[in-house]
N, CA and C of each residue as an Amber inpcrd file, in Angstrom:
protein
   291
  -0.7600000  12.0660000  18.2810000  -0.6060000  11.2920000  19.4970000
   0.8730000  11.0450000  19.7440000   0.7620000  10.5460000  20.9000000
   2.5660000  10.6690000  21.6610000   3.0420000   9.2230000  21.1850000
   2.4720000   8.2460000  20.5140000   2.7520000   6.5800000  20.9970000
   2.9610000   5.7020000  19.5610000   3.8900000   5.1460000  19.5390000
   4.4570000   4.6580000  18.0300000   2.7890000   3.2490000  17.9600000
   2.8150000   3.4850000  16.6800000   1.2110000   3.3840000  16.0590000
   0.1570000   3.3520000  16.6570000  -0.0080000   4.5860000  17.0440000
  -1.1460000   5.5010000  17.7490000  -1.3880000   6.5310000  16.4820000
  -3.1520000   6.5260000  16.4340000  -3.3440000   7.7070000  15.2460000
  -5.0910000   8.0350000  15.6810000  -5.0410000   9.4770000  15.5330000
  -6.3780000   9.8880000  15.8120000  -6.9920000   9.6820000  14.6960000
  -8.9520000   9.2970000  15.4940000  -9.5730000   8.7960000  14.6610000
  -9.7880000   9.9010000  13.6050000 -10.2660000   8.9780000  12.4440000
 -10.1060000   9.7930000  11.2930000  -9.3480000  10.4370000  10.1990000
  -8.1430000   9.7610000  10.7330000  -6.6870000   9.5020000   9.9760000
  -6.4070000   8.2000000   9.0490000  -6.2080000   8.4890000   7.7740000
  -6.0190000   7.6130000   7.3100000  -4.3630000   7.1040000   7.1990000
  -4.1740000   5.8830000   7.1960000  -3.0410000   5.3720000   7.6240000
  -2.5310000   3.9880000   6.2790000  -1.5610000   4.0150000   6.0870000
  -0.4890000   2.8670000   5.1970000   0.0060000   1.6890000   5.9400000
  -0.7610000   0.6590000   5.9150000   0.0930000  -0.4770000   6.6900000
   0.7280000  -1.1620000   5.2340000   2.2830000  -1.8730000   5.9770000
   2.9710000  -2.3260000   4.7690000   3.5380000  -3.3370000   5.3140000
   3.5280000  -4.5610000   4.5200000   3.9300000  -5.9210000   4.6750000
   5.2170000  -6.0240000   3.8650000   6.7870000  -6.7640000   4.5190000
   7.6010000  -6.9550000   4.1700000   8.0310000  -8.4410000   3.8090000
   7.9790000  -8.6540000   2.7750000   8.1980000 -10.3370000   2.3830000
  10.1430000 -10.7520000   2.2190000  10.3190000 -12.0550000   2.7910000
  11.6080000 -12.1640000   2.0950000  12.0020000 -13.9430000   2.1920000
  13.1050000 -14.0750000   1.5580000  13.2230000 -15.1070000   1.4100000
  14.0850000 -15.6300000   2.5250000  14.4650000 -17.4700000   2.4900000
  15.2940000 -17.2330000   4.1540000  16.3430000 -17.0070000   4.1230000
  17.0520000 -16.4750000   3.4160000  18.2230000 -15.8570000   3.3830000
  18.0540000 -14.3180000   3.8900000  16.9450000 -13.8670000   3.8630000
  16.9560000 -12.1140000   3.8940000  16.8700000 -11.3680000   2.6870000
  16.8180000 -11.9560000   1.7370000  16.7090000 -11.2780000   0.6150000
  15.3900000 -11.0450000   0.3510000  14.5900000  -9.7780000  -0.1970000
  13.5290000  -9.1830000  -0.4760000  13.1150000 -10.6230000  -1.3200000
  11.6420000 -10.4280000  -1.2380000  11.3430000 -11.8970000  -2.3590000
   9.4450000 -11.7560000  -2.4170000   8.9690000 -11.9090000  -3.3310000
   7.6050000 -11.8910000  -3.8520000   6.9010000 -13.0750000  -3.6980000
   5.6690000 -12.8300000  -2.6200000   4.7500000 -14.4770000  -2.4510000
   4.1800000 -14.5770000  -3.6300000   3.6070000 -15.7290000  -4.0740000
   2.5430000 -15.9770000  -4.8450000   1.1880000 -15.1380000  -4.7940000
   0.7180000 -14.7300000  -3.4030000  -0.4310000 -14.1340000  -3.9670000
  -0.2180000 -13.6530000  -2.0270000  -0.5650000 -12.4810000  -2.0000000
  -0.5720000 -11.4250000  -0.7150000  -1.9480000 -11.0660000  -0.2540000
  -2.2040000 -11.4830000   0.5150000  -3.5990000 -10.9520000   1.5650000
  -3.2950000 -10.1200000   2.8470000  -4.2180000  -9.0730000   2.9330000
  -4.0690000  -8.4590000   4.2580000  -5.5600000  -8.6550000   4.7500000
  -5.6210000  -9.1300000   6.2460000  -6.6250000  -9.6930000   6.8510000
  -6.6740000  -8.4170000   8.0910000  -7.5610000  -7.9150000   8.5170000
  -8.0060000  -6.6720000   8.9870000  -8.5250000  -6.8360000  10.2720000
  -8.5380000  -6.8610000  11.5580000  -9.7210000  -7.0290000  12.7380000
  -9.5460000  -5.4850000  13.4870000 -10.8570000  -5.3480000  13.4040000
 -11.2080000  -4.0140000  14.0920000 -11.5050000  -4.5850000  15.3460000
 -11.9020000  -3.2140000  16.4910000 -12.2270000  -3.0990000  17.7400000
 -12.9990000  -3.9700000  18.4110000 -14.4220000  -4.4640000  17.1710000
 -15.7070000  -4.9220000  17.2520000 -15.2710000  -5.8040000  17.3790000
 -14.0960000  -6.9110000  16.5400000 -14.0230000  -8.4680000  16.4150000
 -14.5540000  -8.1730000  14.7970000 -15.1070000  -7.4050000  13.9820000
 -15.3890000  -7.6980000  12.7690000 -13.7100000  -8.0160000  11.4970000
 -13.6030000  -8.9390000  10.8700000 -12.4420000  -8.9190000  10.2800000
 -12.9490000  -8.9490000   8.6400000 -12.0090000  -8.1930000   8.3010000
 -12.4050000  -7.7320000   6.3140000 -10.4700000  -8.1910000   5.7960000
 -10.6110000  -8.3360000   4.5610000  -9.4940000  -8.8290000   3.6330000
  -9.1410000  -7.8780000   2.4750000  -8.1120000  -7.5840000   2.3030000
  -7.9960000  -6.4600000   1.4960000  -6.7480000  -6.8780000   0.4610000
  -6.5890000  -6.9310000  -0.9390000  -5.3720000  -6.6500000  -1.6610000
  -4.5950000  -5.8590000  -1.4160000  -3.3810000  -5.9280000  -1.6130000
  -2.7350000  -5.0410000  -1.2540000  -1.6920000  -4.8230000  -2.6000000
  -1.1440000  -3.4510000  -2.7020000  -0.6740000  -3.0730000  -4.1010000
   0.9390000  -3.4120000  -3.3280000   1.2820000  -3.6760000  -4.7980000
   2.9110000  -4.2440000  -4.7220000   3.6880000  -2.9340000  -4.8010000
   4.5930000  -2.4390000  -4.3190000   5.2620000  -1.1300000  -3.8210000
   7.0240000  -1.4140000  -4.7120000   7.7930000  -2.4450000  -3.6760000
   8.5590000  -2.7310000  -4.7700000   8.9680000  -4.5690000  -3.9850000
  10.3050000  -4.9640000  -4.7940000  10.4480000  -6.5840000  -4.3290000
   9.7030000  -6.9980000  -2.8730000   9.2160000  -7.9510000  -2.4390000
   8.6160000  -8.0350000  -1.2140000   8.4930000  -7.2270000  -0.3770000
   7.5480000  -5.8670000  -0.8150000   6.9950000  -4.5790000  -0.4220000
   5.8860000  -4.4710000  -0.9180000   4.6970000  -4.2510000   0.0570000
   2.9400000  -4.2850000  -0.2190000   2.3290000  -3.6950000   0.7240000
   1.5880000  -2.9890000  -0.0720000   0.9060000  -1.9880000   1.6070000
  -0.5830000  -1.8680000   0.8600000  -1.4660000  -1.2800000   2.1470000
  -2.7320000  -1.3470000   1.9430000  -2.9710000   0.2220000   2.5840000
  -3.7850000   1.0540000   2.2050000  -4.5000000   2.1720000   2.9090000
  -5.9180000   2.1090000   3.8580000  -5.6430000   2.2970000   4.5710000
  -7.0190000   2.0550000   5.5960000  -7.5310000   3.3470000   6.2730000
  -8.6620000   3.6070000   5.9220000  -9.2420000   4.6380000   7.4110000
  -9.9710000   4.2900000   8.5020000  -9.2630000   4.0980000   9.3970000
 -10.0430000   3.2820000  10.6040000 -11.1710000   3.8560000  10.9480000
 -12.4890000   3.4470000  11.4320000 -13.2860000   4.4500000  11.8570000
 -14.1150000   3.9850000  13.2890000 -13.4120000   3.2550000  13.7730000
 -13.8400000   2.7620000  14.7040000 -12.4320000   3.2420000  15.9680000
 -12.8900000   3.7390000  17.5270000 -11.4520000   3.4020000  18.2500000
 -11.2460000   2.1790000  19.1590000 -10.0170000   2.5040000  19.1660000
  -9.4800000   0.7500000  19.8590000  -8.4390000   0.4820000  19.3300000
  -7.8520000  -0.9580000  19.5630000  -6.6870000  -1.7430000  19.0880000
  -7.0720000  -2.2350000  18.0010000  -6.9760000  -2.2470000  16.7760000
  -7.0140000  -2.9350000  15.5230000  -5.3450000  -3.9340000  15.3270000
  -5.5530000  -5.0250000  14.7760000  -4.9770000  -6.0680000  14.3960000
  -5.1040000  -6.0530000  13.3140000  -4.0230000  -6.3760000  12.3090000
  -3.6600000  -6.5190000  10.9380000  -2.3770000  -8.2160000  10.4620000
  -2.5170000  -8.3360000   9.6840000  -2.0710000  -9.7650000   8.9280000
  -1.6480000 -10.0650000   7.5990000  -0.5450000  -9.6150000   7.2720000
  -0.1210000 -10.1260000   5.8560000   0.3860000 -11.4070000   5.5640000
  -0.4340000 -12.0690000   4.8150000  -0.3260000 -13.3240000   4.6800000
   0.0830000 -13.7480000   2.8430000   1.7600000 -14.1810000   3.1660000
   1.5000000 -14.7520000   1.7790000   1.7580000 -16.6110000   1.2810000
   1.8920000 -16.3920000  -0.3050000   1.4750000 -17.9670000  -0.2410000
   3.0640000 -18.0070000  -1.2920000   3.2720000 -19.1430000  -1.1880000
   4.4650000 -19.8990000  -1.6890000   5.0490000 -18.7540000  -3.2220000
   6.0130000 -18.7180000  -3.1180000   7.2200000 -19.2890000  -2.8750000
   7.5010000 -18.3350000  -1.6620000   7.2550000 -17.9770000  -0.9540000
   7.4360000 -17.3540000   0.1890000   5.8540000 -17.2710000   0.8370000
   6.2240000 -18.4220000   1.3940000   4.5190000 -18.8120000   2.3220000
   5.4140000 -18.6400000   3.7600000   5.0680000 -17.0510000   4.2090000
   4.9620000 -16.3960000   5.4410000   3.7900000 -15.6090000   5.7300000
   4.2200000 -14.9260000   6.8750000   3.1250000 -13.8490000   7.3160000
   3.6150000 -13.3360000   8.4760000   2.9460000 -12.1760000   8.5660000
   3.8670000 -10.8950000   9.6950000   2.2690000 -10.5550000  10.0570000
   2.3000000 -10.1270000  11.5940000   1.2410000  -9.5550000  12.0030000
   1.8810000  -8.7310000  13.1890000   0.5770000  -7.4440000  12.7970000
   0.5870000  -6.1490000  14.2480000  -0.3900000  -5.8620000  14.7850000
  -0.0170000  -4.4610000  15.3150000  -1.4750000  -3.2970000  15.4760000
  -1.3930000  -2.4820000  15.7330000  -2.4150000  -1.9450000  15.8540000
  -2.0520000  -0.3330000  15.8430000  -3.2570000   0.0960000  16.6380000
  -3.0540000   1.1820000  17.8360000  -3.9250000   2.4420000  18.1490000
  -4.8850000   3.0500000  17.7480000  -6.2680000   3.0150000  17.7650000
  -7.2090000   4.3890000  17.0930000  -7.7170000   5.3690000  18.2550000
  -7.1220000   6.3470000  18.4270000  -8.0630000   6.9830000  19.4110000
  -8.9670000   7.5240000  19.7210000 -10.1540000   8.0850000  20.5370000
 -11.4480000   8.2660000  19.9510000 -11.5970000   9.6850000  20.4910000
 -12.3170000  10.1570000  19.4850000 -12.3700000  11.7860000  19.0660000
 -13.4840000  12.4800000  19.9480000 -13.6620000  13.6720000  20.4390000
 -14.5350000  14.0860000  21.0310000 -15.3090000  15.1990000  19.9900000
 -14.8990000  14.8700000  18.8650000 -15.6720000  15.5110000  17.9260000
 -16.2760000  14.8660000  17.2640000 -18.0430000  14.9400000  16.9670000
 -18.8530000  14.0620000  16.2390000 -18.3190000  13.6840000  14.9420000
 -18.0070000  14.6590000  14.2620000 -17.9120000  14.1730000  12.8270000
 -16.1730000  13.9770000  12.7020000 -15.4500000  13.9490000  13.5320000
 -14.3230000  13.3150000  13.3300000 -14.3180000  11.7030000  12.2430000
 -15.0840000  10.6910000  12.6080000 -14.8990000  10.1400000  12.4550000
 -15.4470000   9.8480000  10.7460000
């Protein structure tokens, strides 16, 4: 697809959460959640693996199309959270998905 996080269905995709402290310096929450909402309104919670200093990503295969919403949420000593979304587009092939 032509469109920055746009991905045809059936692509699996890396969302990654950037943590830091308020200075800007990379920095590790207490405990990292990624909170998920698909097309439907259904929302799922996922761990996410630590990559490196306040760097965490999750793998997802969307299988639904639409706008999906995503949420990394962490907890103290860096109690923030960053949220997006991203594109699924829908396939004219049955078993695409």
């Amino acid at each position: 697809m032509g469109c920055p996080n746009c991905y045809d269905l059936g692509t699996a995709i890396v969302l990654t959460g950037n943590f830091a402290d308020p200075t800007g310096k990379p920095a590790d929450p207490g405990e990292v959640t990624v909170r998920i909402l698909d097309p439907d309104g259904n929302e799922s919670s996922m761990t996410p693996s630590k990559i490196d200093t306040g760097v965490y990503q999750v793998a997802l295969d969307p299988d639904v199309p639409g706008v999906w919403f995503y949420r990394f949420e962490g907890t103290a000593p860096v109690d923030t959270a960053m949220e997006a979304n991203f594109v699924v587009a829908s396939s004219q092939f049955v078993d695409a998905a």
